[in-house]
mmCIF file of the N, C-alpha and C atoms, coordinates in Angstrom:
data_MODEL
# 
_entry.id   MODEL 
# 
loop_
_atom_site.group_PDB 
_atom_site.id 
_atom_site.type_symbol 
_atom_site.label_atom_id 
_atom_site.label_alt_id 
_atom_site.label_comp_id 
_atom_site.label_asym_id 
_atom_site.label_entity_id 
_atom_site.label_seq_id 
_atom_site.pdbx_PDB_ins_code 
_atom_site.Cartn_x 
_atom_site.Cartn_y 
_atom_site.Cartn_z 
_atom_site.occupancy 
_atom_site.B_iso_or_equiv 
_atom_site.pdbx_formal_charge 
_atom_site.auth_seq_id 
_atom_site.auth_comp_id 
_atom_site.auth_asym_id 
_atom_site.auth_atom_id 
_atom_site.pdbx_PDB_model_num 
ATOM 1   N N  . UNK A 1 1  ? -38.223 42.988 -2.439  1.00 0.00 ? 1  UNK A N  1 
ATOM 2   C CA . UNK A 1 1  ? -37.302 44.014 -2.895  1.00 0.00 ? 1  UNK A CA 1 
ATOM 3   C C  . UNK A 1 1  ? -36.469 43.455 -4.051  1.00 0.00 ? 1  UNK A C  1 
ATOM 4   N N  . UNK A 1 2  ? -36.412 44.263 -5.335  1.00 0.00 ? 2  UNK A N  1 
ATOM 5   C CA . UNK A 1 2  ? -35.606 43.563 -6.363  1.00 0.00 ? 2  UNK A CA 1 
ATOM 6   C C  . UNK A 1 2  ? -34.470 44.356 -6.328  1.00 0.00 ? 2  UNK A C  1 
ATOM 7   N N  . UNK A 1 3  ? -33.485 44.086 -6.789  1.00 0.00 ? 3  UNK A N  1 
ATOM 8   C CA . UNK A 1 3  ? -32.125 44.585 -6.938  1.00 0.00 ? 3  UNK A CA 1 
ATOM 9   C C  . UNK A 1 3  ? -31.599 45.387 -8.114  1.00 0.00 ? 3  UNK A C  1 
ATOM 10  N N  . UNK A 1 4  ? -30.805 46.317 -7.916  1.00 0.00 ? 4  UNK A N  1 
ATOM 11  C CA . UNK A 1 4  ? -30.690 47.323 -9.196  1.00 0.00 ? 4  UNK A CA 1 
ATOM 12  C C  . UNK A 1 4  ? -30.325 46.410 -10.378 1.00 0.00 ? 4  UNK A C  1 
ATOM 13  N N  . UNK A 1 5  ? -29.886 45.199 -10.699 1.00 0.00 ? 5  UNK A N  1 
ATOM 14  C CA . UNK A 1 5  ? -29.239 44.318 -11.628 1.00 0.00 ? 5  UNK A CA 1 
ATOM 15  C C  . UNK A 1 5  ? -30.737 43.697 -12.188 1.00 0.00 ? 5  UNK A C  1 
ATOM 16  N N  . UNK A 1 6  ? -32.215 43.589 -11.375 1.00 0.00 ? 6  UNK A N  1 
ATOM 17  C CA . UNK A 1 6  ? -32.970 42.953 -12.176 1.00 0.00 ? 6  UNK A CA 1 
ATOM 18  C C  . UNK A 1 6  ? -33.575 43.684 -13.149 1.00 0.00 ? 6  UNK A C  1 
ATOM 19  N N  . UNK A 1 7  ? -33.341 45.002 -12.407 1.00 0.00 ? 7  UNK A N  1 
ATOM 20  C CA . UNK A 1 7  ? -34.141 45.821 -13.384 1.00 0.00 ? 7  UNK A CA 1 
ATOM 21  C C  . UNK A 1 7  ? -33.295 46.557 -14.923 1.00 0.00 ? 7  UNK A C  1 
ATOM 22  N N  . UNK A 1 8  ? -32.290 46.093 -14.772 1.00 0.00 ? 8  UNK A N  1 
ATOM 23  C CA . UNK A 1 8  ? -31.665 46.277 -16.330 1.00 0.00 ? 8  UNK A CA 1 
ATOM 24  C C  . UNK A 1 8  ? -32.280 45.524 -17.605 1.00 0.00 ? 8  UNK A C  1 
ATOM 25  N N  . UNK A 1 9  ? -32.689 46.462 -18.458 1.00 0.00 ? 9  UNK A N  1 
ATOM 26  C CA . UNK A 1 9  ? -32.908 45.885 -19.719 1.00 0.00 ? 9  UNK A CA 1 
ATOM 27  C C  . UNK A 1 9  ? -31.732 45.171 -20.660 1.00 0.00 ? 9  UNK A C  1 
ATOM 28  N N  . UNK A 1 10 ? -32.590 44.371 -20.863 1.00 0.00 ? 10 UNK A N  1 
ATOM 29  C CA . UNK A 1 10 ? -31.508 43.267 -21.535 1.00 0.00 ? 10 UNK A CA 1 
ATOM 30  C C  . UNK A 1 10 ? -32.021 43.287 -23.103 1.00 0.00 ? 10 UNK A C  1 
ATOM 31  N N  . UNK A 1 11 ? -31.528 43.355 -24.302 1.00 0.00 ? 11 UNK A N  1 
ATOM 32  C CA . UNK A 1 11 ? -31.160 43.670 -25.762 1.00 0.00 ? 11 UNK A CA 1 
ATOM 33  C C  . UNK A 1 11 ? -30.448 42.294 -26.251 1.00 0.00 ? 11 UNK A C  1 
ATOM 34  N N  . UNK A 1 12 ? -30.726 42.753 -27.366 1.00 0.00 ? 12 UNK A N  1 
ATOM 35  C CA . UNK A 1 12 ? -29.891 40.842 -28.575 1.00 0.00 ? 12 UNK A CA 1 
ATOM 36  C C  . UNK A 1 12 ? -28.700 42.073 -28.607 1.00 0.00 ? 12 UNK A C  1 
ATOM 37  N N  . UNK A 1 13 ? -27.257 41.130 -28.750 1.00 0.00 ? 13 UNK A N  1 
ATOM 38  C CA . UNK A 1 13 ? -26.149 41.484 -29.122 1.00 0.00 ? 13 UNK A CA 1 
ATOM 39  C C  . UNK A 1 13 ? -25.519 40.558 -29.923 1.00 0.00 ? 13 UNK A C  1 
ATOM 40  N N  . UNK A 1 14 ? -24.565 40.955 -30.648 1.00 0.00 ? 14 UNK A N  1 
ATOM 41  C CA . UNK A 1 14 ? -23.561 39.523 -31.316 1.00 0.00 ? 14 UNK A CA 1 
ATOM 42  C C  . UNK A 1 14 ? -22.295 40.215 -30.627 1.00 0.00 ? 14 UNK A C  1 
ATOM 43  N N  . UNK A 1 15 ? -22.111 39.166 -30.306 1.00 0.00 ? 15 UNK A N  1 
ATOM 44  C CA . UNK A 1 15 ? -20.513 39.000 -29.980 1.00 0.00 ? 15 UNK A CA 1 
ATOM 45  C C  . UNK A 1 15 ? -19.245 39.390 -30.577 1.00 0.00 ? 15 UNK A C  1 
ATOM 46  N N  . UNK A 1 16 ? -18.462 39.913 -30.293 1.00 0.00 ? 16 UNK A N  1 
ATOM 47  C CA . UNK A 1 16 ? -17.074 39.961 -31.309 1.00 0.00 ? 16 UNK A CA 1 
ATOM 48  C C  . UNK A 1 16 ? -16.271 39.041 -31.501 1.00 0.00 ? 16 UNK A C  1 
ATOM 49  N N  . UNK A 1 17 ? -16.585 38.445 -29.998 1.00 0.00 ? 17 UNK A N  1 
ATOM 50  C CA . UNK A 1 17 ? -15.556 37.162 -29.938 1.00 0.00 ? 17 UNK A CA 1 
ATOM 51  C C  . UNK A 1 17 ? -15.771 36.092 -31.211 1.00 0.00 ? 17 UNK A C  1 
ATOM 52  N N  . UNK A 1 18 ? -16.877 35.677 -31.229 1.00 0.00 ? 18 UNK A N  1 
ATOM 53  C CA . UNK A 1 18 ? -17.440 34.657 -31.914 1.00 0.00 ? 18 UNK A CA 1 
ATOM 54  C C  . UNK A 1 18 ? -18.498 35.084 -32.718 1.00 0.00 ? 18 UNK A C  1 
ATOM 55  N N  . UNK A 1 19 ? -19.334 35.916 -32.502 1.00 0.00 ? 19 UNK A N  1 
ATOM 56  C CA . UNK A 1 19 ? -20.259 36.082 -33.640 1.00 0.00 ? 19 UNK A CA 1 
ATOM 57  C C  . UNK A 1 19 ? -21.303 35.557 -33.593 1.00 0.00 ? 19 UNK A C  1 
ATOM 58  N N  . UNK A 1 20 ? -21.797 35.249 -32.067 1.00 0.00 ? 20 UNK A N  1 
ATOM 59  C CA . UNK A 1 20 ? -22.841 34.813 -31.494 1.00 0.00 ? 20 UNK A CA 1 
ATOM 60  C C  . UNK A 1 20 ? -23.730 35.695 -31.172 1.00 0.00 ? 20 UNK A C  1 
ATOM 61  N N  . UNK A 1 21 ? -25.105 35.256 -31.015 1.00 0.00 ? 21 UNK A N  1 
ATOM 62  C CA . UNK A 1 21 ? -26.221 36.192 -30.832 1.00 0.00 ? 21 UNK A CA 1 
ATOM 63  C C  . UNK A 1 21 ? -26.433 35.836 -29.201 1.00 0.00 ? 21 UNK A C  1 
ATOM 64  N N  . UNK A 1 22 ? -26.176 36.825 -28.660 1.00 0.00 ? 22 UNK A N  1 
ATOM 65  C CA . UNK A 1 22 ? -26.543 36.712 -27.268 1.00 0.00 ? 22 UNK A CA 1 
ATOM 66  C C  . UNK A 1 22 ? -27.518 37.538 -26.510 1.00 0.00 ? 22 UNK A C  1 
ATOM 67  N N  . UNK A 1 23 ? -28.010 37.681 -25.402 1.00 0.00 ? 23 UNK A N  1 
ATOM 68  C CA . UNK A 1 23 ? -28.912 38.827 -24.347 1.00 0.00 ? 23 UNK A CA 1 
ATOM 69  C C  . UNK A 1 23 ? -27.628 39.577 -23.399 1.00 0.00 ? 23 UNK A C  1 
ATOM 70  N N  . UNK A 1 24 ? -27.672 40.367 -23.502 1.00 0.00 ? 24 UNK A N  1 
ATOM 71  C CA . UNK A 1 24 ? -27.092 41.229 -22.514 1.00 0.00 ? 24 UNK A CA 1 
ATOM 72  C C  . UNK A 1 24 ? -27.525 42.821 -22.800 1.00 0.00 ? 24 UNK A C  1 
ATOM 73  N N  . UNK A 1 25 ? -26.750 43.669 -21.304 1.00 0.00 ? 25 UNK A N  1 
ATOM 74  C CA . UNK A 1 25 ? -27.364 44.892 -21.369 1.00 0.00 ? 25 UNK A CA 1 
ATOM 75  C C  . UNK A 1 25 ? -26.958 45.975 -22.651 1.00 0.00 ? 25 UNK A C  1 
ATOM 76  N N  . UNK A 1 26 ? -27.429 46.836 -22.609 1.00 0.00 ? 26 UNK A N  1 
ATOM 77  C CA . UNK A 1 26 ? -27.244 47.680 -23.927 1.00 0.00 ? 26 UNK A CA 1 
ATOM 78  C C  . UNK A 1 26 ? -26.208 48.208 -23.574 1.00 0.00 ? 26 UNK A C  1 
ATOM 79  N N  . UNK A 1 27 ? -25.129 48.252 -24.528 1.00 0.00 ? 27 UNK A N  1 
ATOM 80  C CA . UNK A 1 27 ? -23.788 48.471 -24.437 1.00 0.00 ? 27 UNK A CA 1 
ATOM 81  C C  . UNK A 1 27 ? -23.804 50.495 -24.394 1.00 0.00 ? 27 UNK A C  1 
ATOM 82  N N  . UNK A 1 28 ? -23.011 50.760 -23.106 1.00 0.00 ? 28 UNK A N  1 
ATOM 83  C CA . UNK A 1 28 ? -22.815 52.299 -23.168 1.00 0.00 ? 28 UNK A CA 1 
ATOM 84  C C  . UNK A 1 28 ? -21.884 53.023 -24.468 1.00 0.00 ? 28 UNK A C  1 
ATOM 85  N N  . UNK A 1 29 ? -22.343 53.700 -25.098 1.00 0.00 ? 29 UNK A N  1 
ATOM 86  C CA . UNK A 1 29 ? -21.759 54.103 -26.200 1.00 0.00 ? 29 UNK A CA 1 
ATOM 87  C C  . UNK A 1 29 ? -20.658 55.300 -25.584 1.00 0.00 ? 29 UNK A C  1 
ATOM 88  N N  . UNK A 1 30 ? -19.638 55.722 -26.535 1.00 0.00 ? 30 UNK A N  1 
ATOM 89  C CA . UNK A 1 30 ? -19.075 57.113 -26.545 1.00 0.00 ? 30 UNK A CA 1 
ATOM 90  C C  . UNK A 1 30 ? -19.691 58.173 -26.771 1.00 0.00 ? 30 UNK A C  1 
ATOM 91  N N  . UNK A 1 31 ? -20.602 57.910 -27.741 1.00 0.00 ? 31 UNK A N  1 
ATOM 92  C CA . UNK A 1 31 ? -20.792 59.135 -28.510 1.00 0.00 ? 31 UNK A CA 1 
ATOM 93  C C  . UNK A 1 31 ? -21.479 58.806 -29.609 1.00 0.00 ? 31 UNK A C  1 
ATOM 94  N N  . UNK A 1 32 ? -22.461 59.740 -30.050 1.00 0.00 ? 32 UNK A N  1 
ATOM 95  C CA . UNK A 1 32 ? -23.437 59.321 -31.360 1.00 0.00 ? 32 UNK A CA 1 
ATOM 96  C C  . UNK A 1 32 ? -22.266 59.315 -32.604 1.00 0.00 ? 32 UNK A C  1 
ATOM 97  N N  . UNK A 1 33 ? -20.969 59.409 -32.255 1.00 0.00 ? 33 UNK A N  1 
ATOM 98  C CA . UNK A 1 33 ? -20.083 59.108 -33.760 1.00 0.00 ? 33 UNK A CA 1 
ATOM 99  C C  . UNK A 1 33 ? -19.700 60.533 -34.341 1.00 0.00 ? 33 UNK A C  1 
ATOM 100 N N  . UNK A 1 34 ? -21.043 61.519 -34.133 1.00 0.00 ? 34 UNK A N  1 
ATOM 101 C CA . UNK A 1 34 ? -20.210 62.634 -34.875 1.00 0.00 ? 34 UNK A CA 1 
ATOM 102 C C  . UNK A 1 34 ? -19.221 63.324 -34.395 1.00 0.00 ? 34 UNK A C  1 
ATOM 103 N N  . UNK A 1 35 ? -18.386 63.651 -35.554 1.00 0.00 ? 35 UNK A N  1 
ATOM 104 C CA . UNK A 1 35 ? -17.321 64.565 -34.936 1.00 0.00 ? 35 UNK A CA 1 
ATOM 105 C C  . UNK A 1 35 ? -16.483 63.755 -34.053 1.00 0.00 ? 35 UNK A C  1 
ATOM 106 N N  . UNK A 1 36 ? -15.893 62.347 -33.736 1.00 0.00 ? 36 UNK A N  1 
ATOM 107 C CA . UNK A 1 36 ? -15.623 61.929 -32.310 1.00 0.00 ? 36 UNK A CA 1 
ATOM 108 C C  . UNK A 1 36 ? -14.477 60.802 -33.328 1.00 0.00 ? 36 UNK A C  1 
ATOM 109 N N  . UNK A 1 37 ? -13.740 60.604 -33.014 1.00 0.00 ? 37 UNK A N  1 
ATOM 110 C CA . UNK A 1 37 ? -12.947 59.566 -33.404 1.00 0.00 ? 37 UNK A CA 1 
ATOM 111 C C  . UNK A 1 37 ? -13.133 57.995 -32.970 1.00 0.00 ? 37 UNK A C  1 
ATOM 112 N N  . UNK A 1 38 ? -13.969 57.826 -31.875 1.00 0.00 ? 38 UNK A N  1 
ATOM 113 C CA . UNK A 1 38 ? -14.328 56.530 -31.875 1.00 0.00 ? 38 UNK A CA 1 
ATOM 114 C C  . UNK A 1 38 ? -15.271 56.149 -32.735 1.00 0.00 ? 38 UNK A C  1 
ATOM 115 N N  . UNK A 1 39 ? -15.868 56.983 -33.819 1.00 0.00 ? 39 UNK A N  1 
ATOM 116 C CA . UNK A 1 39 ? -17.102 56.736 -34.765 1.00 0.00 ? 39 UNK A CA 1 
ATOM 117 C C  . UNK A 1 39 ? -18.297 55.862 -33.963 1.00 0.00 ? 39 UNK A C  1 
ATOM 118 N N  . UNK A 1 40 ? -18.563 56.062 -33.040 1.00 0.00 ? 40 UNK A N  1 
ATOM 119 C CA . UNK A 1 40 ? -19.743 55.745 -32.151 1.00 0.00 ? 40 UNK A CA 1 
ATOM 120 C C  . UNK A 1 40 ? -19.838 54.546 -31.775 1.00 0.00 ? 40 UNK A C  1 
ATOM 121 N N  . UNK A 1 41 ? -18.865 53.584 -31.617 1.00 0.00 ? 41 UNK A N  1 
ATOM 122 C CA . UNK A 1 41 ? -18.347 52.346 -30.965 1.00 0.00 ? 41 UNK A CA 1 
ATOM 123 C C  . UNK A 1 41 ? -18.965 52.463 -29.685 1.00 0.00 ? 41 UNK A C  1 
ATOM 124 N N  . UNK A 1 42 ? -19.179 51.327 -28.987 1.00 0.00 ? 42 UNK A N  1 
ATOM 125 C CA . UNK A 1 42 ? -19.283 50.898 -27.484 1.00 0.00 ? 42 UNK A CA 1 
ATOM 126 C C  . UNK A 1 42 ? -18.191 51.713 -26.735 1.00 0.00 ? 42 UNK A C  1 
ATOM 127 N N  . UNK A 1 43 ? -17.744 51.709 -25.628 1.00 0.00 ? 43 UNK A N  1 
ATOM 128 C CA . UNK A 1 43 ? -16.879 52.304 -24.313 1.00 0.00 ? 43 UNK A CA 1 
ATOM 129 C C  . UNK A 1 43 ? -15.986 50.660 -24.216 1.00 0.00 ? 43 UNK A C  1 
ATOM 130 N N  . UNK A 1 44 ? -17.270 49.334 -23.889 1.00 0.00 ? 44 UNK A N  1 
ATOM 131 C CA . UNK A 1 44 ? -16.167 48.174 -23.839 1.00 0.00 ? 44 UNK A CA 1 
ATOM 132 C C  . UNK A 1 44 ? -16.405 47.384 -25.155 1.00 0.00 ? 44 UNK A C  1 
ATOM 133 N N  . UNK A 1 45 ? -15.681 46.201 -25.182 1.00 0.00 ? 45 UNK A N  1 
ATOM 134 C CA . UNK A 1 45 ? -16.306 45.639 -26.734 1.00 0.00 ? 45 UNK A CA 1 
ATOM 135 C C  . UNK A 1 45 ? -17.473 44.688 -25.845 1.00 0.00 ? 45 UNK A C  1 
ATOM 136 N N  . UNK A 1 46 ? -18.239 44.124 -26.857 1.00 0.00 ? 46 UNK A N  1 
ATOM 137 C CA . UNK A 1 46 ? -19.554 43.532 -26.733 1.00 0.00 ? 46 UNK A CA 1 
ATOM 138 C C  . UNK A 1 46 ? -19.236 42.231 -26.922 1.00 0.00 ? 46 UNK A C  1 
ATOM 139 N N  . UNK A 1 47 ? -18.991 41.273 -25.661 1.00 0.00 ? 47 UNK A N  1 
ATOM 140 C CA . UNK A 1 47 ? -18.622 39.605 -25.619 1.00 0.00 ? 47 UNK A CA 1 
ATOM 141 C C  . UNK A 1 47 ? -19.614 39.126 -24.936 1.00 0.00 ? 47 UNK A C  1 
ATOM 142 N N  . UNK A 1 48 ? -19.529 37.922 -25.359 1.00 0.00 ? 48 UNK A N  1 
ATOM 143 C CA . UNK A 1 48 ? -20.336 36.848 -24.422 1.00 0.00 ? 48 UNK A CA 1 
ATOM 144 C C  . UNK A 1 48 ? -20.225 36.239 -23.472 1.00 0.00 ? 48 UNK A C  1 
ATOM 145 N N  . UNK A 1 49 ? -18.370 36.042 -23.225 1.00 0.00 ? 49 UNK A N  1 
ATOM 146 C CA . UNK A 1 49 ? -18.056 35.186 -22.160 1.00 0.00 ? 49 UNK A CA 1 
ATOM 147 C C  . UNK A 1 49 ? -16.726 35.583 -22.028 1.00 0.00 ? 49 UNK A C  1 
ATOM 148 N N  . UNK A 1 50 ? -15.684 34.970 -20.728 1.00 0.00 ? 50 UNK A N  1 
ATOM 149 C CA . UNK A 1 50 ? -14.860 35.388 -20.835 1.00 0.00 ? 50 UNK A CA 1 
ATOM 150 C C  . UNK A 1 50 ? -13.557 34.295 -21.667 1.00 0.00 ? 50 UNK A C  1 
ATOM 151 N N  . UNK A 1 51 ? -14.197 33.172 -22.384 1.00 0.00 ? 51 UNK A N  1 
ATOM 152 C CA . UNK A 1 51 ? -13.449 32.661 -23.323 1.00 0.00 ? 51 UNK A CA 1 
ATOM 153 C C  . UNK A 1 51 ? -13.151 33.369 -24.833 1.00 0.00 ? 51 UNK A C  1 
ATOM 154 N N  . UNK A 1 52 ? -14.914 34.251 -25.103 1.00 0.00 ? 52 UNK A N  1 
ATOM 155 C CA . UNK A 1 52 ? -14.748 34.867 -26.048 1.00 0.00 ? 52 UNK A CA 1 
ATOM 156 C C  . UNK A 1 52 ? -13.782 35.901 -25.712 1.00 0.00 ? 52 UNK A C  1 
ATOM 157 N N  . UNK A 1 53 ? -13.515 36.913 -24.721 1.00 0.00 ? 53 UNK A N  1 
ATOM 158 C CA . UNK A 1 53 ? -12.972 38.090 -24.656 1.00 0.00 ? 53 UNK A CA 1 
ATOM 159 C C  . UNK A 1 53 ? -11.432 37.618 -24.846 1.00 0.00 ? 53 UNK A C  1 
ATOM 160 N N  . UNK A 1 54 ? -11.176 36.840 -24.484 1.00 0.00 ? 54 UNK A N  1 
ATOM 161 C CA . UNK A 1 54 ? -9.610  35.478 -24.830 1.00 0.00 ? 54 UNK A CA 1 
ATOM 162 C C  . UNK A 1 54 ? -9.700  35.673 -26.497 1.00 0.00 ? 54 UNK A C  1 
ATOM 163 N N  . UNK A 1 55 ? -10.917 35.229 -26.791 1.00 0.00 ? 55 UNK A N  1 
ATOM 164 C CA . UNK A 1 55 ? -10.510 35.497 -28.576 1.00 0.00 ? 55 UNK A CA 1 
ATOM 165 C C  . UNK A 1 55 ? -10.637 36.575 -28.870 1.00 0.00 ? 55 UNK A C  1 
ATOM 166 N N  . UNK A 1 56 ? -11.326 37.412 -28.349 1.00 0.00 ? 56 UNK A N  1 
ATOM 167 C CA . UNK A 1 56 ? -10.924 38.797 -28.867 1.00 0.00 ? 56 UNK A CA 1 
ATOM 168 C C  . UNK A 1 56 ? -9.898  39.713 -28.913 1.00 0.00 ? 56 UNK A C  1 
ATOM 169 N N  . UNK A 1 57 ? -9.046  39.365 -27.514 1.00 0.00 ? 57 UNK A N  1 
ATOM 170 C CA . UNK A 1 57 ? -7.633  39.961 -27.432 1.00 0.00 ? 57 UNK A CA 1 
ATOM 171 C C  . UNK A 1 57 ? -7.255  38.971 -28.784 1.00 0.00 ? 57 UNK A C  1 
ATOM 172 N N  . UNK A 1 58 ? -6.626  38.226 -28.757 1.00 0.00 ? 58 UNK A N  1 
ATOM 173 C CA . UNK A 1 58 ? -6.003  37.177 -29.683 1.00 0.00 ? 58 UNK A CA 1 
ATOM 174 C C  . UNK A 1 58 ? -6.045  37.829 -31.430 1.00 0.00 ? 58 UNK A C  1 
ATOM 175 N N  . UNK A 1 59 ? -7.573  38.184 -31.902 1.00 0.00 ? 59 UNK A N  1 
ATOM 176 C CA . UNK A 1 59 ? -7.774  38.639 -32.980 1.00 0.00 ? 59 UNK A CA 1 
ATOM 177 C C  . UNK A 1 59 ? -6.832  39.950 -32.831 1.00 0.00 ? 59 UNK A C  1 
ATOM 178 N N  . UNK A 1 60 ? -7.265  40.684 -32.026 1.00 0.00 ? 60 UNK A N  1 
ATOM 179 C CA . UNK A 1 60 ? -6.252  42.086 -31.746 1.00 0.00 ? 60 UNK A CA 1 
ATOM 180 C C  . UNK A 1 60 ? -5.021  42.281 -32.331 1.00 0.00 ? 60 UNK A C  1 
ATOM 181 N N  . UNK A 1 61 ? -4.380  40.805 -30.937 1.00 0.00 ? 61 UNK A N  1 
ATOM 182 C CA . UNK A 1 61 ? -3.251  40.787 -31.431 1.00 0.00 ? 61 UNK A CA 1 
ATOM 183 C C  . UNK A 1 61 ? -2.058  40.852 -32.687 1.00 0.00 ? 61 UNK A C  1 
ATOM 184 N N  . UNK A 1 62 ? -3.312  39.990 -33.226 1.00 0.00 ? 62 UNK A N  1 
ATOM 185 C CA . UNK A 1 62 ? -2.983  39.247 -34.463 1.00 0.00 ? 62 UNK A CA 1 
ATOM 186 C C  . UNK A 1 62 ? -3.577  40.076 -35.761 1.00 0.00 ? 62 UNK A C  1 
ATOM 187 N N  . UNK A 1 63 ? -3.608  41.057 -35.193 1.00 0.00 ? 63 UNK A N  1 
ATOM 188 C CA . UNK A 1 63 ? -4.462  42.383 -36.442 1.00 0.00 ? 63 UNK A CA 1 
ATOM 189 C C  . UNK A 1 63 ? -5.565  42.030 -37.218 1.00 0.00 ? 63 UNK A C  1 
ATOM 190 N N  . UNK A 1 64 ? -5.955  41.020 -37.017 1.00 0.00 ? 64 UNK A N  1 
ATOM 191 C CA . UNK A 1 64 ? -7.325  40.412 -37.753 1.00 0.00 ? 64 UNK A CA 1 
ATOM 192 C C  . UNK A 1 64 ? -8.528  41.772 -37.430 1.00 0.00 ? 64 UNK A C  1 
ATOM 193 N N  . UNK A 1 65 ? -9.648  41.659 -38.165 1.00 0.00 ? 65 UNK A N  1 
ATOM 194 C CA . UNK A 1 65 ? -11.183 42.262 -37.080 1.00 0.00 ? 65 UNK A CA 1 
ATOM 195 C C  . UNK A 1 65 ? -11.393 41.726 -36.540 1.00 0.00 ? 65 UNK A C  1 
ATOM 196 N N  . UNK A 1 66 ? -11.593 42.503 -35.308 1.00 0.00 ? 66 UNK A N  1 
ATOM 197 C CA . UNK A 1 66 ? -11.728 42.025 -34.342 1.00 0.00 ? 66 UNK A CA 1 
ATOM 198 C C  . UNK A 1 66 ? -13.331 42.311 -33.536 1.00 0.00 ? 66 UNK A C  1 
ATOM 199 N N  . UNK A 1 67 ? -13.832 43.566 -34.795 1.00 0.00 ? 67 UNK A N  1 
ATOM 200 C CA . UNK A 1 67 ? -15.377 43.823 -34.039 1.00 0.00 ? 67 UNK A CA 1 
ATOM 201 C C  . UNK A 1 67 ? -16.434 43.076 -35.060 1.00 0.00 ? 67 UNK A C  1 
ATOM 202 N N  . UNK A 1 68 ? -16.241 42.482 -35.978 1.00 0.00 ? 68 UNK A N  1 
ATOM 203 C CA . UNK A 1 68 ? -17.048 42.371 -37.187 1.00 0.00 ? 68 UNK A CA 1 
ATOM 204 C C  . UNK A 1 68 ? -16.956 40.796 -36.887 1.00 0.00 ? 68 UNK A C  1 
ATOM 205 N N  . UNK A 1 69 ? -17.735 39.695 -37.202 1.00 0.00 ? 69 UNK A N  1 
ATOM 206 C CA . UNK A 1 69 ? -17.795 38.337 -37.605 1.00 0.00 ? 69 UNK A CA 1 
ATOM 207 C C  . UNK A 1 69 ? -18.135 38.522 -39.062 1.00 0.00 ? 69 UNK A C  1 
# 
């Protein structure tokens, strides 16, 4: 018996934190962008770890970009 977690497809992502190329699942979107004010962004941001998500608040903070490397 496999578990609902093996059967997720896993996709290349880069990171926000860092700008790393990683595997994880395909990020749930809002919305194809039109018409929508999130312009078709992810629901969470797309990290690698939870040191990166540490730099990602941080960039936030600090008004830098924070989705772009």
């Amino acid at each position: 018996m496999t578990s609902p977690e093996s059967n997720k497809k896993l996709v290349k992502l880069n990171c926000w934190g860092c700008g790393e190329e990683f595997q994880g699942e395909e990020p749930k979107m809002c919305c194809s962008g039109h018409m929508c004010g999130c312009l078709g962004m992810p629901i969470d941001p797309i990290i690698c770890s939870e040191e990166c998500y540490k730099l990602f608040l941080e960039k936030l903070k600090n008004g830098r970009n924070a989705t772009i490397q």
